[in-house]
N, C-alpha and C positions, 0 to 999 in steps of 0.2 A: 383590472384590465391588463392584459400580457404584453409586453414591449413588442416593439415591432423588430426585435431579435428572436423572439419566442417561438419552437417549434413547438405546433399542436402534436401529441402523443399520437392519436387517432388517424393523422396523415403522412404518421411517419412510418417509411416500407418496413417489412420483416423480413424481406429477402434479400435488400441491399442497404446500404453504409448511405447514411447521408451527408452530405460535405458541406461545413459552411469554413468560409473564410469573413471574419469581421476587422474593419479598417473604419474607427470610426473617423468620422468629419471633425476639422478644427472645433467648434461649437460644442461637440460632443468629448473632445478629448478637454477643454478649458473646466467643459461640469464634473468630469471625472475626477479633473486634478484638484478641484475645488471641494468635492464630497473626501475627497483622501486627502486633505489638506498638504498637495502638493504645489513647490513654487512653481512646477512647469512639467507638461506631458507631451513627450514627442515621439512618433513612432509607434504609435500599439497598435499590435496585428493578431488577433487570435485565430489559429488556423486546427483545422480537427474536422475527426466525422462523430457521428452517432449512429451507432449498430445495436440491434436488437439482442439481448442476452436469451438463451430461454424465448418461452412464448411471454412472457409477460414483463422482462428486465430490461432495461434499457443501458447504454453505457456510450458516456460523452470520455474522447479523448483526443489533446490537442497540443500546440505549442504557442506558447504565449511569449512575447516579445514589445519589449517598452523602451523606451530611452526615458527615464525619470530625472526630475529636476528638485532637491530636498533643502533647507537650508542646513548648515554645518551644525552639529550637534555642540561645539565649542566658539565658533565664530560669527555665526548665523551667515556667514555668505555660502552663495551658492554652490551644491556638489550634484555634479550628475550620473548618475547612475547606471548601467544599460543590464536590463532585468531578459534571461532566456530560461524558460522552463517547462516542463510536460507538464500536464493538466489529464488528470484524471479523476472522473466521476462514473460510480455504478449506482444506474434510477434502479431502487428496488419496489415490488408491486406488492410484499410483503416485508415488513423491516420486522426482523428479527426481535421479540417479545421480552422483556427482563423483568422478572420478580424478585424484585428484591427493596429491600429498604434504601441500600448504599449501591450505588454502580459506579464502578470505572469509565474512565473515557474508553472508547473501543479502540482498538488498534487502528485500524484501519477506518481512515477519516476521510474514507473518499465516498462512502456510503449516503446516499441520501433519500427519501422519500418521494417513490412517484407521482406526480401530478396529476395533470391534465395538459399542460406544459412542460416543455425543456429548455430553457431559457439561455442560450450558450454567450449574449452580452451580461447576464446576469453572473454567470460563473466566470468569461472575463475580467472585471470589475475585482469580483472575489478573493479568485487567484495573485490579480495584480496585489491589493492588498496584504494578503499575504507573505507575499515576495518582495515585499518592499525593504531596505535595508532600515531596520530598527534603531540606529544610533549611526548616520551618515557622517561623515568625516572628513573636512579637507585636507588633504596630504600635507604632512608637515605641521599641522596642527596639534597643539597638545594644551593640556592645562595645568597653568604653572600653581606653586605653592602659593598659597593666601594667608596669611599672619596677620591675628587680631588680637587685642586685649587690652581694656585697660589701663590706663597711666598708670604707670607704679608695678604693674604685674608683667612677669617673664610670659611673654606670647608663649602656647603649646604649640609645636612644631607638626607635622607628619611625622618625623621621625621618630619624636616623642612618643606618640600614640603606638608604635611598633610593640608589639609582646614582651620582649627580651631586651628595650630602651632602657629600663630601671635595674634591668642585672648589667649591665653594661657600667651604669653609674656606678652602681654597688661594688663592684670589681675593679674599675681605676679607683675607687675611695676607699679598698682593702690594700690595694698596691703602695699606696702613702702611706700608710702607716707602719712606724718601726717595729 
């Protein structure tokens, strides 16, 4: 059953653009930020039309806008985020056929399969998604050096682990000698 975002394909014009503007309700932005395991979602506005490509192609395009709320990738408190970005999607009514064993990702990742539906809360959701920042950060934040080992054993450093740490050694311990 199609959300109550869902444009039916069948009532959508061929001769003009259709507009939707989505603003979802607090209730609705609290499940979003729950399904994207976010601490908090403020502000998300998906704005865009959908225009008829061709007789049979459809194409969704729009701008998506969030204020997101993530915890800190280092200190787990809160960083909030503010996400602005195009959105575009082409419904194709034939998706291009590939023979082959191995395929590539296609370039062009805005391509999708048409329906019976165009779902533009569905592709909201999506996009946000995507545009989420992967490794959020609180300013100022960094993670310092951790030193473990053993009683009796020299901790290995960072430093240590560096490629060129043991010619280093190597070369003040050539220096010493007569």
């Amino acid at each position: 059953m199609p959300r109550k975002t869902a444009l039916r394909v069948a009532d959508l014009s061929q001769n003009a653009s259709t507009p939707f503007d989505l603003r979802p309700d607090p209730a609705a932005l609290k499940s979003i930020a729950d399904d994207l395991g976010l601490s908090g979602l403020r502000k998300l506005r998906f704005t865009g039309e959908i225009a008829a490509q061709g007789s049979k192609d459809w194409l969704l395009t729009g701008r998506l806008g969030a204020t997101v709320v993530q915890p800190c990738i280092v200190t787990l408190d809160p960083v909030t985020s503010r996400i602005d970005t195009d959105v575009r999607r082409l419904y194709l009514a034939e998706m291009p056929e590939i023979d082959a064993e191995e395929i590539e990702m296609p370039e062009d990742d805005t391509l999708e399969r048409l329906g019976s539906f165009i779902d533009p809360g569905e592709v909201m959701v999506e996009a946000l998604s995507l545009a989420l920042p992967l490794y959020p950060r609180k300013d100022g934040a960094g993670l310092d050096e951790s030193v473990f080992a053993e009683p009796g054993v020299q901790p290995m450093r960072d430093e240590d682990a560096r490629p060129f740490a043991g010619l280093a050694s190597l070369r003040d311990s050539l220096k010493k000698q007569p």
